[in-house]
Backbone as a printed PyTorch tensor [residue, N CA C, xyz], in Angstrom:
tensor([[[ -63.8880,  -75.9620, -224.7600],
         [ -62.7130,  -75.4790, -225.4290],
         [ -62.5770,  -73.9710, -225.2160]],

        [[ -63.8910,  -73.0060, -225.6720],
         [ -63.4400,  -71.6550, -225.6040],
         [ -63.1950,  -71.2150, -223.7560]],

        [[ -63.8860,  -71.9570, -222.3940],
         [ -63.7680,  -71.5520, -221.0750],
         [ -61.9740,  -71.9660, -221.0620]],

        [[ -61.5110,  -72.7940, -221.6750],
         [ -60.5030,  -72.7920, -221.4020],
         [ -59.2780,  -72.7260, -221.7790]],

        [[ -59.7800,  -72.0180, -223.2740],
         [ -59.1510,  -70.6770, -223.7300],
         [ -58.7410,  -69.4240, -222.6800]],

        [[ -60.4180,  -68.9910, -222.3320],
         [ -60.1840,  -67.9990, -221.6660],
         [ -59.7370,  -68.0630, -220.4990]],

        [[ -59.3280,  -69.3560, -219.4620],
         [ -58.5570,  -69.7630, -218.5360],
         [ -57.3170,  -69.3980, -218.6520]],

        [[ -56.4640,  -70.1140, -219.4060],
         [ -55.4080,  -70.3550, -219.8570],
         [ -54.9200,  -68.6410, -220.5360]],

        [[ -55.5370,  -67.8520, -221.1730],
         [ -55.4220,  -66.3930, -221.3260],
         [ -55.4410,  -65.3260, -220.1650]],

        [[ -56.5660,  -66.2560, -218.9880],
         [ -56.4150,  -64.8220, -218.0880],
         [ -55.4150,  -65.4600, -216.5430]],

        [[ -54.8720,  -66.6050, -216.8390],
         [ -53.4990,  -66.8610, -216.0180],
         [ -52.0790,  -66.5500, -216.6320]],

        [[ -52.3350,  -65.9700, -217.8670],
         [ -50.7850,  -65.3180, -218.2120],
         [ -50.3080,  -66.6010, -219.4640]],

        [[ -50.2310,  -67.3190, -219.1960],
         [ -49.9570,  -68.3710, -220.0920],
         [ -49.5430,  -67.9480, -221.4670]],

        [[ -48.6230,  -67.7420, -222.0290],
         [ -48.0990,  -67.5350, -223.7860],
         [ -47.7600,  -68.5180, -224.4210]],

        [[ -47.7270,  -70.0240, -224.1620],
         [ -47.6940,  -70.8860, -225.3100],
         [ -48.2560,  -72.1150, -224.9810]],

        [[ -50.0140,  -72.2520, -225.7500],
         [ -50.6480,  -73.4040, -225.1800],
         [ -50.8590,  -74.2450, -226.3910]],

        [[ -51.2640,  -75.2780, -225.8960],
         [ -51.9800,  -76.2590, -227.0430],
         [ -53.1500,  -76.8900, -226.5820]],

        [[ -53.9760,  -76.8370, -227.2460],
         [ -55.6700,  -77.0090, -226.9370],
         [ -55.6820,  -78.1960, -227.6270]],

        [[ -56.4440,  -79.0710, -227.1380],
         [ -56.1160,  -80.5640, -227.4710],
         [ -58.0430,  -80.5480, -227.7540]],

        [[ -58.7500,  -80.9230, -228.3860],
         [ -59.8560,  -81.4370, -228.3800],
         [ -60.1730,  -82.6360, -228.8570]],

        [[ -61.4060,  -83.5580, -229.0670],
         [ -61.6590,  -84.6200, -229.5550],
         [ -63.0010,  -84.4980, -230.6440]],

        [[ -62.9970,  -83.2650, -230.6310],
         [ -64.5540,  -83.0170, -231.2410],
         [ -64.4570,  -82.4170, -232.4170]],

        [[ -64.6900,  -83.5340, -233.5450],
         [ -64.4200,  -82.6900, -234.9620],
         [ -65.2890,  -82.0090, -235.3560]],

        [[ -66.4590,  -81.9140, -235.0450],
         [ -66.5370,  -80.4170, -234.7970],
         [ -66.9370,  -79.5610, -234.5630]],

        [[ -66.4120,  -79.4280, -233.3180],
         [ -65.5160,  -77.7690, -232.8240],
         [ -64.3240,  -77.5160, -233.7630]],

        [[ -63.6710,  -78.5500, -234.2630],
         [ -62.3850,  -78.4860, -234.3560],
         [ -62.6360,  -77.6530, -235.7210]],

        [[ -63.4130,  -78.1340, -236.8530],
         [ -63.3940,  -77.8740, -237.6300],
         [ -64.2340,  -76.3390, -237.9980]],

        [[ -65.0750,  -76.0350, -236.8970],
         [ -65.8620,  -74.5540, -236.4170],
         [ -64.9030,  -73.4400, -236.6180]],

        [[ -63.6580,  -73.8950, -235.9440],
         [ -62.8670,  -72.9640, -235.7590],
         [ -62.0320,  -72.8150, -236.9860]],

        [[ -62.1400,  -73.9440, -237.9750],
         [ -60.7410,  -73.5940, -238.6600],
         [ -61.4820,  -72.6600, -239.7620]],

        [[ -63.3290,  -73.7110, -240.1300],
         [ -63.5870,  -72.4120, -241.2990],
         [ -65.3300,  -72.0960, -240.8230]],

        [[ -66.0150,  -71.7710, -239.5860],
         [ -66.7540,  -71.3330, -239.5740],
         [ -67.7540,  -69.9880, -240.6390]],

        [[ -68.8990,  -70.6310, -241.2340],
         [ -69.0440,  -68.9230, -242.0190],
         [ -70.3220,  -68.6690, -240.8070]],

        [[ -70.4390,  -67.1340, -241.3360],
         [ -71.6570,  -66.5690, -240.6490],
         [ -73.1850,  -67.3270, -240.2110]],

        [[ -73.2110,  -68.7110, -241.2500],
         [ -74.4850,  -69.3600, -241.1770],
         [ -74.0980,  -69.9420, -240.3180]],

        [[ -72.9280,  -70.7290, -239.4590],
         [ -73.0690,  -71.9400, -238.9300],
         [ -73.3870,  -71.1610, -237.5220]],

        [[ -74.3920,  -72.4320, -237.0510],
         [ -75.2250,  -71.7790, -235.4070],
         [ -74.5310,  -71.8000, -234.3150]],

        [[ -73.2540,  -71.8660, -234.2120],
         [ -72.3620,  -71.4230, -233.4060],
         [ -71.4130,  -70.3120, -233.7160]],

        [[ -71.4470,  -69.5410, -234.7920],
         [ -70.8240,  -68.8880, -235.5390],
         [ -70.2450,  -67.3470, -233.9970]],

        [[ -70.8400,  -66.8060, -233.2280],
         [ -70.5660,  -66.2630, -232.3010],
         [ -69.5470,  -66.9690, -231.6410]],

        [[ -69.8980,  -67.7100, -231.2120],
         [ -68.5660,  -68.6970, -230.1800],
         [ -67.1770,  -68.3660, -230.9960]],

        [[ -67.5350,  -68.8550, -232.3010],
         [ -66.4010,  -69.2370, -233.1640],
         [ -65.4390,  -67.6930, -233.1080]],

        [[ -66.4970,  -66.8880, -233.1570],
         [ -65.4400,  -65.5360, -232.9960],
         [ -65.2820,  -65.2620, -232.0310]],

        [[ -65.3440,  -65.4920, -230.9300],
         [ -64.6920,  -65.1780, -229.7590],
         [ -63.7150,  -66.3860, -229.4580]],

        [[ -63.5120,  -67.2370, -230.4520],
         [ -62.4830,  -68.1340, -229.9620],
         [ -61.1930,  -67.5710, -230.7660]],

        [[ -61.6630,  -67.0970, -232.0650],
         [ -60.5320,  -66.6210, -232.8870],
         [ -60.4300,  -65.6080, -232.7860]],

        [[ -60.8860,  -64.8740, -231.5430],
         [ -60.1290,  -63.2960, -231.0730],
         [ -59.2890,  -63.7980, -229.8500]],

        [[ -59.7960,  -64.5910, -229.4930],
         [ -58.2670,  -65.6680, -228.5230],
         [ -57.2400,  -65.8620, -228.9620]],

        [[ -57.8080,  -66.6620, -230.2750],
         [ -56.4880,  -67.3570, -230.2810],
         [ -55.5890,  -66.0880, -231.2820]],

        [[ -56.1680,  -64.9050, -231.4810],
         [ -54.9870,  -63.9280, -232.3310],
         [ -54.3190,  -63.1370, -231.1480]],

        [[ -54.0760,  -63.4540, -230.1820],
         [ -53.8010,  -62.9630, -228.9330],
         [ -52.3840,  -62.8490, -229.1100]],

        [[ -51.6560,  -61.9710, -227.9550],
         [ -50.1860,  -61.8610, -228.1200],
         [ -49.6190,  -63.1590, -227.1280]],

        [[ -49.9050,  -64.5430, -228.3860],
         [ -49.6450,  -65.6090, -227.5240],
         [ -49.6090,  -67.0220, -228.4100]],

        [[ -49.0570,  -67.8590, -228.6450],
         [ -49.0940,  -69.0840, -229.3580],
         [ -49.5590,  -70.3160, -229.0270]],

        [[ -50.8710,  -70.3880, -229.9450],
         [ -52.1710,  -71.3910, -229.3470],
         [ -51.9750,  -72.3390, -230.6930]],

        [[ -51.7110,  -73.9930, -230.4890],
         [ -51.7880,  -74.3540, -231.1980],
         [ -53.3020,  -75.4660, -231.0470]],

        [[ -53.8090,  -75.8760, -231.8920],
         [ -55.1890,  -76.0900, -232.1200],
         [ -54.8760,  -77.8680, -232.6080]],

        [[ -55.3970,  -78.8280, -231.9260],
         [ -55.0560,  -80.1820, -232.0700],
         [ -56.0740,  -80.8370, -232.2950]],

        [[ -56.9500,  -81.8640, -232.8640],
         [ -57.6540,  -82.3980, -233.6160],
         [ -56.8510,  -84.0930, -232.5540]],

        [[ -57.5910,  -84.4120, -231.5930],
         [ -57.0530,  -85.5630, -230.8430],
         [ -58.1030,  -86.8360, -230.8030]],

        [[ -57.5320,  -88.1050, -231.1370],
         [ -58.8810,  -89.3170, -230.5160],
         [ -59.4230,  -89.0980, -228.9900]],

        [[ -60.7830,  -89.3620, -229.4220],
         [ -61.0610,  -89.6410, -227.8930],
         [ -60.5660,  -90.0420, -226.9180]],

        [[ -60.2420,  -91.3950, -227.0810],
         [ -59.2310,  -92.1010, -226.0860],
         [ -58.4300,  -91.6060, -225.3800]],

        [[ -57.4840,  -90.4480, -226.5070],
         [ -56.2480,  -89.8260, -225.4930],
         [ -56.7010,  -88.5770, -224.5640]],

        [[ -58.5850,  -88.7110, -224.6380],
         [ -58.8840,  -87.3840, -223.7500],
         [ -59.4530,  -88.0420, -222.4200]],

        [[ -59.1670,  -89.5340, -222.7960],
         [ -60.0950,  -90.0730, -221.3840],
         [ -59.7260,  -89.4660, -219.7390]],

        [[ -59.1250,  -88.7640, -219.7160],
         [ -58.3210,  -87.8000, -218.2260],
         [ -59.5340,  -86.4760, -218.1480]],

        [[ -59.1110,  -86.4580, -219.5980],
         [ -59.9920,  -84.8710, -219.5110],
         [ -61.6160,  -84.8330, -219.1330]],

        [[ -62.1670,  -85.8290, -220.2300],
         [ -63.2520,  -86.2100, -220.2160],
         [ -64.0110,  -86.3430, -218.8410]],

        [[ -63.0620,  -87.3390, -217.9230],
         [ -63.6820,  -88.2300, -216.7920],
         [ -63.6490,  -86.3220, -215.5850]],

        [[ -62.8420,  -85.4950, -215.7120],
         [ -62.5900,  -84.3690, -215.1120],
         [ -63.5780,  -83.4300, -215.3230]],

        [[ -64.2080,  -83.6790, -216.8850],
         [ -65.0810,  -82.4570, -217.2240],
         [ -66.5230,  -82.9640, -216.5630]],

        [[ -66.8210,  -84.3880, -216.7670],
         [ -68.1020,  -85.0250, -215.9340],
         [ -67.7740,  -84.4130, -214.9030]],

        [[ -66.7950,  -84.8670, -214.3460],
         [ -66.9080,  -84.4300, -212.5270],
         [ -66.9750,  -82.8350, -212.4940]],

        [[ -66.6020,  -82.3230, -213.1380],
         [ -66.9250,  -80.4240, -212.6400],
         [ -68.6020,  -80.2660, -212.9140]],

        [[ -68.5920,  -81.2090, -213.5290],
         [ -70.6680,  -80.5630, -213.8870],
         [ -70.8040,  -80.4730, -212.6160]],

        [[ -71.0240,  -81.6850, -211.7050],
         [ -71.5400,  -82.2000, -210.6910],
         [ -71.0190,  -80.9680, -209.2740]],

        [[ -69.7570,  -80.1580, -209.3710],
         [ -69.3540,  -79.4780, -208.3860],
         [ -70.1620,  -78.2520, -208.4420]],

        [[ -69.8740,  -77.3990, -207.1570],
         [ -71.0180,  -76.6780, -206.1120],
         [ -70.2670,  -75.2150, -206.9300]],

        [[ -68.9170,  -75.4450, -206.7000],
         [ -67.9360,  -74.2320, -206.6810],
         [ -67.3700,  -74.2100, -208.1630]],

        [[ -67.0040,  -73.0780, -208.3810],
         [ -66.6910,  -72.8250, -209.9600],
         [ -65.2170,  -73.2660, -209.9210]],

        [[ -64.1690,  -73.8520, -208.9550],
         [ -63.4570,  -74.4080, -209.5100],
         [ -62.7250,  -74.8830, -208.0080]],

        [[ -61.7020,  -75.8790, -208.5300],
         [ -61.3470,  -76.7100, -207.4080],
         [ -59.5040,  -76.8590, -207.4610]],

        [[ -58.6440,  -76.9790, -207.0430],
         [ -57.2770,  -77.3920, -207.1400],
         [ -56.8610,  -78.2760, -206.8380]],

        [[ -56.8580,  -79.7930, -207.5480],
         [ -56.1160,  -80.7240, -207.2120],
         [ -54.9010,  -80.8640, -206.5660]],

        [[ -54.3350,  -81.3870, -205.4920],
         [ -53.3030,  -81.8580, -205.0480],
         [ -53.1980,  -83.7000, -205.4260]],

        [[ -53.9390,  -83.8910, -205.5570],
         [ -53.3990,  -85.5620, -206.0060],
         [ -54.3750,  -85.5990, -206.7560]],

        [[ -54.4450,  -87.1460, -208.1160],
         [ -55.4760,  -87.1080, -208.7360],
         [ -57.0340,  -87.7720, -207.6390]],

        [[ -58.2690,  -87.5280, -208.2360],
         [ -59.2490,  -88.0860, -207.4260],
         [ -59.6160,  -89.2660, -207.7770]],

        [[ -60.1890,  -90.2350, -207.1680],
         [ -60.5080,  -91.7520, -207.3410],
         [ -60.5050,  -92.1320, -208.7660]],

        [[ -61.7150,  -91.4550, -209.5260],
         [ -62.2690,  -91.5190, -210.5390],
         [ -61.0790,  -91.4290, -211.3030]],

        [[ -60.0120,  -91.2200, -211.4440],
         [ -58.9010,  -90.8850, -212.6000],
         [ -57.7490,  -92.1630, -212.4620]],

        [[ -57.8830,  -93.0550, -211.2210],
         [ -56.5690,  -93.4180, -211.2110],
         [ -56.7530,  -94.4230, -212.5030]],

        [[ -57.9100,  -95.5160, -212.4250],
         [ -57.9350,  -96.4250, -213.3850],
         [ -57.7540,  -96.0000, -214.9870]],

        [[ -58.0570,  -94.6760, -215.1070],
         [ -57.4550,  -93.9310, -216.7440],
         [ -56.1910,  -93.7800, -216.8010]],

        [[ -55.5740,  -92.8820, -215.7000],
         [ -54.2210,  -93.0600, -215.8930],
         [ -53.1840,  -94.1290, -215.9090]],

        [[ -53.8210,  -95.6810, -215.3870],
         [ -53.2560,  -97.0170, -215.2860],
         [ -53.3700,  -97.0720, -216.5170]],

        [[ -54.1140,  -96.8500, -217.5630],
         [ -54.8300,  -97.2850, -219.0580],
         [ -53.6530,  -96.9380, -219.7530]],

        [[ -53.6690,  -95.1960, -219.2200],
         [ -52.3270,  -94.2890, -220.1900],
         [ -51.5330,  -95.0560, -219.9750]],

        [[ -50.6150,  -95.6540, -219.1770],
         [ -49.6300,  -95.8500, -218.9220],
         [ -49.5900,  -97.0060, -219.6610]],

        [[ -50.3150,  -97.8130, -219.9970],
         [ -50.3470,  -99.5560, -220.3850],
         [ -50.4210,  -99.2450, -221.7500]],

        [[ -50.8290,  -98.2350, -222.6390],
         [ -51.1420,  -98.1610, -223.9020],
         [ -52.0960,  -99.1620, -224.5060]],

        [[ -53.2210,  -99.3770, -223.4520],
         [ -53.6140, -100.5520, -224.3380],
         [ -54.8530, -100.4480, -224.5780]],

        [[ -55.7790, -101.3150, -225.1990],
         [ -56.9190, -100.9210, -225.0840],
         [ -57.6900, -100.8060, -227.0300]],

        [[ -56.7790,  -99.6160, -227.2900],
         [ -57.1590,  -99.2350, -228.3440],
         [ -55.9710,  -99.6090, -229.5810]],

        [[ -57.1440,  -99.1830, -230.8860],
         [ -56.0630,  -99.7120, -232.1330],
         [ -55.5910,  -97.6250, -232.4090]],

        [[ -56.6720,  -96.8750, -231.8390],
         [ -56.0730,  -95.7580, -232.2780],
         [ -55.3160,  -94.6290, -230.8550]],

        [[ -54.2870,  -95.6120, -230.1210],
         [ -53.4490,  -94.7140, -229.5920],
         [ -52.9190,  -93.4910, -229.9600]],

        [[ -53.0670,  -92.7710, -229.2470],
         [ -52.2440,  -91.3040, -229.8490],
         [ -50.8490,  -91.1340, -229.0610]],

        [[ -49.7190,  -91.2280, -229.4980],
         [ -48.5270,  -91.0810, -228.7620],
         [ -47.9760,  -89.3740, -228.7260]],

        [[ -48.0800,  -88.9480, -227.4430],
         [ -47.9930,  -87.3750, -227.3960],
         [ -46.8230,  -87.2530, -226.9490]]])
């Protein structure tokens, strides 16, 4: 969440929405105190997000991150710190058949 904060901040970008599935991170950010052991992160996420820029902060099911998810496995595994898709890669088409079918789950998220 916070690498791609700071992505999305140092390409110019002024109005994002950060989608996560992880309650919590999600909840780190909304009331982190000084004890919790991520408490550093947490402030460098909320000197992001007070930026001259509108970040809205989303609390999402898993399910609707299955794109993201299957993308973030595959960057572990890469050589180079980052890559540019022109089409999606193997690994994604059968998720995006999923999105499209809505099916699967009782907790769809309709975005």
């Amino acid at each position: 969440m916070w690498k791609g904060l700071q992505l999305a901040w140092s390409h110019g970008y002024r109005r994002v929405i950060l989608e996560t599935d992880s309650a919590e991170a999600f909840q780190a950010i909304q009331k982190a105190t000084a004890l919790h052991p991520q408490f550093n992160i947490c402030q460098e996420v909320w000197e992001l997000l007070h930026q001259d820029w509108v970040c809205d902060v989303h609390l999402i099911w898993r399910e609707a991150n299955g794109c993201a998810d299957i993308l973030a496995k595959k960057a572990l595994g890469m050589t180079t710190r980052s890559e540019i898709l022109s089409e999606e890669p193997p690994s994604l088409v059968s998720a995006l058949a999923f999105d499209l079918q809505e099916g699967g789950s009782s907790r769809v998220v309709r975005l």
